[in-house]
N, C-alpha and C positions, 0 to 999 in steps of 0.2 A: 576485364577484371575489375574488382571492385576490392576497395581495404573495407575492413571490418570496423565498430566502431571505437574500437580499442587501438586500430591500426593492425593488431596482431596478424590477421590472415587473409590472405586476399580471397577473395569470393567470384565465381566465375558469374557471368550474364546470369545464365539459368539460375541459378541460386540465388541472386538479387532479382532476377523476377518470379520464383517461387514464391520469397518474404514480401514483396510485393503484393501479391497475390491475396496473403494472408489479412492485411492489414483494411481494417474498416473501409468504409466510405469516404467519401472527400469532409473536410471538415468542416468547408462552409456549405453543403449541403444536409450535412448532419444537425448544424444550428439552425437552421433555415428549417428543416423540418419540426424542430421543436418549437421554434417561434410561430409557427404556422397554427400548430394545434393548437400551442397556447391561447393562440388569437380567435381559433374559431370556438375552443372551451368558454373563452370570455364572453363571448358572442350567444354561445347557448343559455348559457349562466343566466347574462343582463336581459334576453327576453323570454326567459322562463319567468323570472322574477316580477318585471314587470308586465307582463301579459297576463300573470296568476294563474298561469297554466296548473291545472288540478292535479298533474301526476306530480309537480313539485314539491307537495305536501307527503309523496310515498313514501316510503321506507327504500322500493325501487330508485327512487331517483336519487337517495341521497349515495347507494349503491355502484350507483350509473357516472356520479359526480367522482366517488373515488376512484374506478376502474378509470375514468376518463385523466384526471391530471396524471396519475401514474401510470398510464400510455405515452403520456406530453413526456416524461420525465426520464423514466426508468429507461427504455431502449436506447435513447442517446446517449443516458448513462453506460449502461451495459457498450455500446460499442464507443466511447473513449477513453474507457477500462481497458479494454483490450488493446487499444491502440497506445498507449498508455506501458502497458506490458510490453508490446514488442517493440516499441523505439526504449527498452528498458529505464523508461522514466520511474518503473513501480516494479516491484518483484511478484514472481506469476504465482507462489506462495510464501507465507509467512515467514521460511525461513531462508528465502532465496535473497539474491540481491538485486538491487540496490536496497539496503538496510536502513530505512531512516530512525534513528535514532538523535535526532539532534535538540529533541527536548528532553531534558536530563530528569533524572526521580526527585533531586530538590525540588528544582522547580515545578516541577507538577504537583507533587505535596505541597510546596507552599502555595502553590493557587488554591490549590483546593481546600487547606485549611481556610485561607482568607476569606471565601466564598463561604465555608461554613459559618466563619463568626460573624458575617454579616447577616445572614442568612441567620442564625441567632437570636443578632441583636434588634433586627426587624422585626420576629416575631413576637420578641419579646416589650418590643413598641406597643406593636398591635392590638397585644393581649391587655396590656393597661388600658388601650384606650378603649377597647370593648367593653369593659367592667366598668367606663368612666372614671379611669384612674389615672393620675398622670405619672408617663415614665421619666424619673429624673438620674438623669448622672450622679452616679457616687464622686465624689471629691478624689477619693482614690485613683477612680478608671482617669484624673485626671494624670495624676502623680503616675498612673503609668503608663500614659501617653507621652508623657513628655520626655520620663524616663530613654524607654525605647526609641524616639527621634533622636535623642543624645549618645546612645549607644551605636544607630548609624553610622550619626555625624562622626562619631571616635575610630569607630572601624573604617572606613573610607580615609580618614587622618593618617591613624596610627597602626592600620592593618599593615602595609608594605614593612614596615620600619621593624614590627613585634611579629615577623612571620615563623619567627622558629622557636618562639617561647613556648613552654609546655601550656598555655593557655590557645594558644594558634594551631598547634599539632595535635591538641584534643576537638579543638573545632574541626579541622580536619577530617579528625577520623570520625567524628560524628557525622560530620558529613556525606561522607563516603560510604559509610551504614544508609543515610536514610537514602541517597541514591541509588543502591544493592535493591533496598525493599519497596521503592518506588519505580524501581526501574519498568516496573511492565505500565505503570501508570502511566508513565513517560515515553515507552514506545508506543503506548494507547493513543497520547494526544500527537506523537509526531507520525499519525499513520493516518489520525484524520486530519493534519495540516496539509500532508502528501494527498490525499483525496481533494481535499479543496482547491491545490494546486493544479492540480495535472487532469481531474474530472471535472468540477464545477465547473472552474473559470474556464476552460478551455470553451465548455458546453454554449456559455453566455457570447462566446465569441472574442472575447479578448486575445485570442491569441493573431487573431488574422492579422493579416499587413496594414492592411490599407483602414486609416482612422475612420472613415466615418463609415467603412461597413461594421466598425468593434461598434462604434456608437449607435446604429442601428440596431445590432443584435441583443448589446447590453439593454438599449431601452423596448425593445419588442419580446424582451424575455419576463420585464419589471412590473411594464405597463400593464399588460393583459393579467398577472396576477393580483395586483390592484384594484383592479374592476374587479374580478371574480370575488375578491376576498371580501370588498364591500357589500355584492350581491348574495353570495351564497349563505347558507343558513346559518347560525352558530353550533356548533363548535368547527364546521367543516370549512369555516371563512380563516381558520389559522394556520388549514394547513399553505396557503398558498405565502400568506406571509410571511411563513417561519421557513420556505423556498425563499423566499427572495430575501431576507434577512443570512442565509444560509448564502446567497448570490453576492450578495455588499461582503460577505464574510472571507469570500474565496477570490472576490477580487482583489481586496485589499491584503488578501496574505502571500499573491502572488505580486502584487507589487513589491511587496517587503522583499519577498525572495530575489526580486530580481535587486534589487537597491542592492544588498548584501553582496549577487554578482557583480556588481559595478565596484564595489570595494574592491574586493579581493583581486577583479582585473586591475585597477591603479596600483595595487598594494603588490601584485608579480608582475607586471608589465606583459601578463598573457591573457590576448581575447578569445582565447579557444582553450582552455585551458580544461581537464577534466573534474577539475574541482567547482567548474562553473553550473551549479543547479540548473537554472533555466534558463541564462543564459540573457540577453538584450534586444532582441528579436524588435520589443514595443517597450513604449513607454507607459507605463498606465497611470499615472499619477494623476494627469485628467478624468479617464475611465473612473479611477479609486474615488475619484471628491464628488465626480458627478453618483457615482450609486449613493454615498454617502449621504447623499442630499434629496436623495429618495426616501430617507428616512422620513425627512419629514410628512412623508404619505402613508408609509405604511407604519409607523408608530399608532398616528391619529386610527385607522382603518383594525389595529389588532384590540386598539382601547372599545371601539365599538361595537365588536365578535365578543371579549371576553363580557363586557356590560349584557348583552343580548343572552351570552354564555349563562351569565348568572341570575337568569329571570327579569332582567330589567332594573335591577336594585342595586350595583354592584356602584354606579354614578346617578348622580341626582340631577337635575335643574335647579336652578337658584328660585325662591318666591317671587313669582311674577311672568315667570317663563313657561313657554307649550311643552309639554311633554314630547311634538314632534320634532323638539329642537335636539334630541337622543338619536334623532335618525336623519338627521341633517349632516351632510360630510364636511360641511364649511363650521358647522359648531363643533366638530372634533377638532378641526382643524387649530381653531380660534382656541378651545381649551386646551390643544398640546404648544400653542405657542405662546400664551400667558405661561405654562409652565416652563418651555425653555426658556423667556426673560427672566422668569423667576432669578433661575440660578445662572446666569450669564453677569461676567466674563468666570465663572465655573466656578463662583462661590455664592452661597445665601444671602444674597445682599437683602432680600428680600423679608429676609426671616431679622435681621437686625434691623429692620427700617420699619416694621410691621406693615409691610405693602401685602394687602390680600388682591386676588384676582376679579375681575370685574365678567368672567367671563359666564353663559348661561348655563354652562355645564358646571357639574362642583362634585366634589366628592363626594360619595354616601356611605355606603358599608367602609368598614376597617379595611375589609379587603381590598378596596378600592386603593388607600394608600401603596400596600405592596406595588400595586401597579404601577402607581406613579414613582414609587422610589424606582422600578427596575426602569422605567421608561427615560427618566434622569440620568440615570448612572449608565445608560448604551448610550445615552444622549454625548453628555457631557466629556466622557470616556473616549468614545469615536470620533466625536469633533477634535478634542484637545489631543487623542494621539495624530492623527491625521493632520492637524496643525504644525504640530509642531516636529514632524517630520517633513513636509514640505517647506516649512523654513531651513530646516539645518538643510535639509538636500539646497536649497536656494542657493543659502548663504557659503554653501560646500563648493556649488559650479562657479560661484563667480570668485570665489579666492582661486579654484585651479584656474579658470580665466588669464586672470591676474599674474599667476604666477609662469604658466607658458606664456605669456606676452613680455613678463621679465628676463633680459640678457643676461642677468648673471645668474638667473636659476637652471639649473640642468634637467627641469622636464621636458621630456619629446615626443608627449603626446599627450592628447586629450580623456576626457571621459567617454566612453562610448555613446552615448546621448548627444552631447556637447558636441563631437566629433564632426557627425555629418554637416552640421548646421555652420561650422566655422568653412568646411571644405567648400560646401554650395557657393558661401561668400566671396572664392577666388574665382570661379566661373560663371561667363552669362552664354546666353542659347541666341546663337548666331548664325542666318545661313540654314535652320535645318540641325547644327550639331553645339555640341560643346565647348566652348574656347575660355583657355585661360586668363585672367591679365594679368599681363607681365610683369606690370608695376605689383599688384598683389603680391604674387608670386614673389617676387625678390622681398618685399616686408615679410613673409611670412617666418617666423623662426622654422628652424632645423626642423624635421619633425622626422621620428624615429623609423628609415629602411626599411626595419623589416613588418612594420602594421603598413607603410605606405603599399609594399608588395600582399599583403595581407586582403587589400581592400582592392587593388588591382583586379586579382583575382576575384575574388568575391563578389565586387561589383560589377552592373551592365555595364559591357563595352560600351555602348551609346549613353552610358547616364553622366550625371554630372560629378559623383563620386571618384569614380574613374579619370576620369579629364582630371581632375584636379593632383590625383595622386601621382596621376603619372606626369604632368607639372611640375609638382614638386620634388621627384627623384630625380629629373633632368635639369632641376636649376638648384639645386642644393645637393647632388651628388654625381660622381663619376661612375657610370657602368656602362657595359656594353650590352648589345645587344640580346646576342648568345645568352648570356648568366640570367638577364628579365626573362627568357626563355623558360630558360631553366627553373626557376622559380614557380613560373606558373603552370608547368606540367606537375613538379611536385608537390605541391600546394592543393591541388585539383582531387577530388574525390574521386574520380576514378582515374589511375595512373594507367598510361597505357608506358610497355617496359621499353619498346622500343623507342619511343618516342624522347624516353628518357635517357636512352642511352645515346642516341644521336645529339639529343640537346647538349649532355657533359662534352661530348668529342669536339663540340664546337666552342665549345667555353675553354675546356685546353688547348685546341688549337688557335683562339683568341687569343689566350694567354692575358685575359684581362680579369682578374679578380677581385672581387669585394669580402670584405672580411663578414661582415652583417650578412649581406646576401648568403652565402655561402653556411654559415650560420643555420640562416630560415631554414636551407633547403635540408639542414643536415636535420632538424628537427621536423620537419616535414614528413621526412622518411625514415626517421626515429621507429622502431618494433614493427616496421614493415618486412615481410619474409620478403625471398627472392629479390635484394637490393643490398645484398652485403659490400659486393662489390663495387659499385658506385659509391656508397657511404663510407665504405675504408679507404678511398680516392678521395673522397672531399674532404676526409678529416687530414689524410697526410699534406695535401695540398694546403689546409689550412696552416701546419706544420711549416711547410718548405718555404712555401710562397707567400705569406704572408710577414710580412715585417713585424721582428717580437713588439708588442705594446701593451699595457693595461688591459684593453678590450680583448688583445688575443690571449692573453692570462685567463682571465675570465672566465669567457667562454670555453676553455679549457676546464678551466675548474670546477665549469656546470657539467660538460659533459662526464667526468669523475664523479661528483658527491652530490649534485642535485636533488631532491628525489621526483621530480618532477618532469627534468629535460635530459636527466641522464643519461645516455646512451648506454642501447640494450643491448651492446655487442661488447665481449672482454676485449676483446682482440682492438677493439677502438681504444674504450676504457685505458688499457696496458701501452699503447701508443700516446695520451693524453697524460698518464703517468711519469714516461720519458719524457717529455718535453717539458712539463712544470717542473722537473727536478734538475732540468739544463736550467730552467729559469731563476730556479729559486738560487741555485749556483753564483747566478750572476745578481742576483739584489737580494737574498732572505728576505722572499714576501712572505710574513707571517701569513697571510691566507692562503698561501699553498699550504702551507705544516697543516691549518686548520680544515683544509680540500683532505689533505693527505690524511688527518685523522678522523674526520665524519666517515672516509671510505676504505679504514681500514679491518673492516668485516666486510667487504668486499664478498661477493655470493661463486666472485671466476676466483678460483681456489690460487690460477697463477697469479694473477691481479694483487690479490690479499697478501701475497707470500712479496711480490716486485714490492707492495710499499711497506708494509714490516721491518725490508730488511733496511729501503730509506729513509726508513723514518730511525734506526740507529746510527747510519750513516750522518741524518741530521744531528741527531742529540752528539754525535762524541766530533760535530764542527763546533756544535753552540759550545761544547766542554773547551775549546780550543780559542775557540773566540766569545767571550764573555761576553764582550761587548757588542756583539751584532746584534740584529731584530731579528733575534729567535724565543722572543718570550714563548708562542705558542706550541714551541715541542716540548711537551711531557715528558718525565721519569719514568711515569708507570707505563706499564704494556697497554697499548691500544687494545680498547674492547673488542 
């Protein structure tokens, strides 16, 4: 039997090898086919080119070239689309789920404004300078530049503090209009962030385990379009670049994706959580800098296609220069890196110093400008966001470093990232296996149950991961053996029921329990069918046998109002009820009232009705006792 990926229903063998069935190719054979062809494309390309082979110059060939990359292209796409659909990463139509929507209609109108008035203002450059006329700033456009940087700086100020002035609740609802009417703009671009995500980059390889097969596939997907794009004719040398441009584009936004999962895991203290987009599988932030840094090849190589593109006129040579210096790949190169020191460290220093470039290539047509302004501005733009994300990410791992190494901070666990690399440190490979050291082992802080059993599981028996975690649960915690059992049956992707029923009998008849463990396993088997009755055993055992404390509140009061690790059974819920209002009896912990009021629309009708009626019970004690910590019980009726 197999759980579903919701948990909701168990799936028998044949039905897990049905969808089996269904699902594409292997993935690193899927990449591997596409870097293949790419390779032998590049290969046909560069000795058509240079052998002057006469059908080059067909109409056929140029035919033969298109059918050829979107052969490379398209089928690998097409099946990790589908694969894609059925691990429900993407929805199989428009209106199915998973929904992304997570770029809103402001935002997408305001990109796209911004883009137009540049887009404008450039043309409107252009146009002066083709007439021989120069474009000059109005004194005004300064007066409102300055303006609007002032009205930021005030709203970031003074926004929190003026949030309910009829100034702030009209920006509001203007806002909320122009998100309504941008809203399909907005699911436009989060539908091809989702493509870049879960299609491209997968395609390039970045999703695989092992680094230096990503780093092969990333550059055997890069390279070979490079070459072609240099080689092949104009305008058909763009399409390969605006692929690999479209490749730097889906790496980098799947790194982003996962960065935001690494929040949001530190931010609930869950690695499996379903909130978690894609999850931490790799780290690409190497992958991300190295495509990054491919730019500087195919920036140079698209400047060359479009020049080619526009008859030869579009860039000049300086006086004194060969004409063959246009088809030279090292003089592109040379003019697109006089133009990033231009603007390096991302401002015109150039332009205030009046440094002109010394390079052989120069600009010629007006059009030629556009070019270099957009080739700048991906430049400058990509670099400096990519910068300055890898620093905050830097300077983010070594403060939580810092701060799990600190004894009076209560974090008990790592980054996911961070993670592995701290664990390897407690073990070295001795003998054939894994051994912990001791001395390690005891400096190590606490580090939190239930990710240690997490990774237990998860990880090979025989690797270093593993050694180390289960190290760390036998010298910084009590448990028996039974309950680690039991843990990693429940934890396991496929549960088998008996296996799990023999496990609890042993863990009662141990009569040795962990409050954490016990916990894991409860969430574990959280909206699993055919497991009620073991999960209403672990929660009462949690109940009975547990010694009341902070932590057993708690977890009590996730199990009631969470909406995350709730438990999907009333009948637990209505048990987790009783016991927080025995608790709250003995200390008015305001976070029960505040448990008891997030779950008083309770969806089990007896559940809603047992805290309604405690939660008047509560209010006419706080009536009795003014003085206790019942600020959090309400007058009004629970929504």
């Amino acid at each position: 039997m197999e759980f579903g990926r919701n948990g909701a229903v168990l799936r028998t063998d044949e039905e897990a090898e049905r969808e089996n069935a269904k699902r594409p190719g292997n993935d690193i054979d899927l990449c591997i086919q596409s870097v293949v062809h790419l390779g032998g494309y590049a290969a046909l390309v560069t000795a058509a080119h240079l052998n002057g082979w006469e059908w080059s110059a067909s109409p056929m060939y140029t035919i033969a070239l298109a059918a050829g990359f979107a052969c490379a292209i398209l089928p690998v796409a097409f099946a990790f689309a589908e694969r894609a659909i059925v691990e429900f990463r993407l929805p199989e139509h428009p209106n199915a789920q998973p929904a992304y929507r997570h770029i809103g209609g402001v935002t997408a109108v305001t990109a796209l404004l911004v883009l137009i008035a540049i887009c404008v203002v450039a043309a409107k450059a252009a146009e002066s300078l083709a007439t021989n006329q120069e474009f000059n700033i109005p004194e005004y456009w300064g007066d409102i530049a300055i303006t609007f940087v002032a009205v930021l700086f005030a709203s970031a100020i003074f926004g929190p503090r003026l949030s309910n002035t009829p100034p702030a609740r009209w920006i509001r609802s203007l806002s909320a209009k122009i998100d309504r009417l941008g809203g399909g703009l907005g699911r436009l671009f989060s539908v091809a962030d989702s493509w870049l995500v879960f299609i491209v980059a997968p395609m390039v390889g970045v999703t695989q385990k092992r680094t230096r097969v990503r780093y092969g596939l990333l550059f055997g997907n890069i390279a070979p379009c490079c070459v072609a794009a240099w080689f092949l004719p104009s305008p058909m040398g763009l399409v390969p670049v605006l692929w690999s441009l479209l490749i730097v584009t889906a790496v980098a936004r799947r790194w982003a994706w996962i960065e935001d999962d690494r929040e949001v895991a530190m931010l609930t203290g869950n690695f499996s959580s379903d909130r978690l987009r894609v999850g931490f599988d790799q780290d690409l932030s190497d992958e991300t800098l190295w495509s990054y840094l491919s730019l500087i090849a195919l920036l140079p190589i698209a400047m060359h296609q479009l020049n080619d593109w526009g008859g030869g006129h579009l860039f000049a040579v300086k006086e004194g220069a060969s004409e063959t210096r246009l088809s030279d790949f090292w003089a592109w190169l040379a003019f697109y890196g006089t133009e990033l020191a231009k603007s390096i460290p991302f401002v015109d220093w150039s332009e205030i110093y009046s440094v002109r470039a010394a390079s052989d290539i120069v600009m010629g047509a007006p059009a030629s400008r556009h070019v270099i302004f957009i080739v700048r501005a991906v430049t400058d733009l990509a670099f400096l966001a990519v910068l300055l994300q890898a620093l905050a990410i830097s300077a983010r791992t070594r403060k939580q470093i810092d701060l799990f190494r600190d004894p009076e901070n209560p974090l008990d666990r790592l980054d996911p990232f961070v993670e592995p690399i701290e664990l390897r440190k407690l073990v070295s490979y001795e003998n054939g296996a894994w051994k912990a050291d001791p001395a390690l082992i005891a400096d190590f802080p606490k580090y939190n149950a239930m990710r240690l059993h997490e990774l237990r599981i998860k990880s090979d028996e025989n690797g270093p991961i593993h050694a180390a975690a289960t190290a760390l649960l036998r010298a910084h915690r009590e448990f028996s053996e039974p309950i680690e059992q039991l843990a990693k049956i429940a934890g396991s992707k496929t549960v088998n029921l008996a296996q799990l029923g023999a496990a609890w009998q042993r863990v009662v008849h141990a009569g040795a329990y962990d409050l954490e463990t016990l916990e894991y396993v409860r969430k574990a088997l959280n909206r699993k069918s055919q497991l009620w009755d073991i999960r209403t055993q672990i929660v009462r055992t949690i109940i009975d046998r547990i010694s009341p404390s902070p932590e057993r509140t708690t977890i009590l009061r996730h199990m009631l109002s969470d909406r995350l690790i709730k438990d999907s059974l009333g009948e637990i819920r209505l048990m987790a009820v009783e016991q927080l209002f025995e608790d709250w009896k003995k200390s008015s912990d305001g976070r029960i009232v505040d448990a008891f009021n997030l779950a008083s629309s309770d969806g089990h009708g007896e559940v809603k009705t047992r805290i309604r009626s405690l939660l008047e019970l509560m209010r006419a004690r706080a009536k009795d006792t003014p003085h206790a910590a019942n600020e959090g019980i309400s007058e009004h009726e629970p929504a």
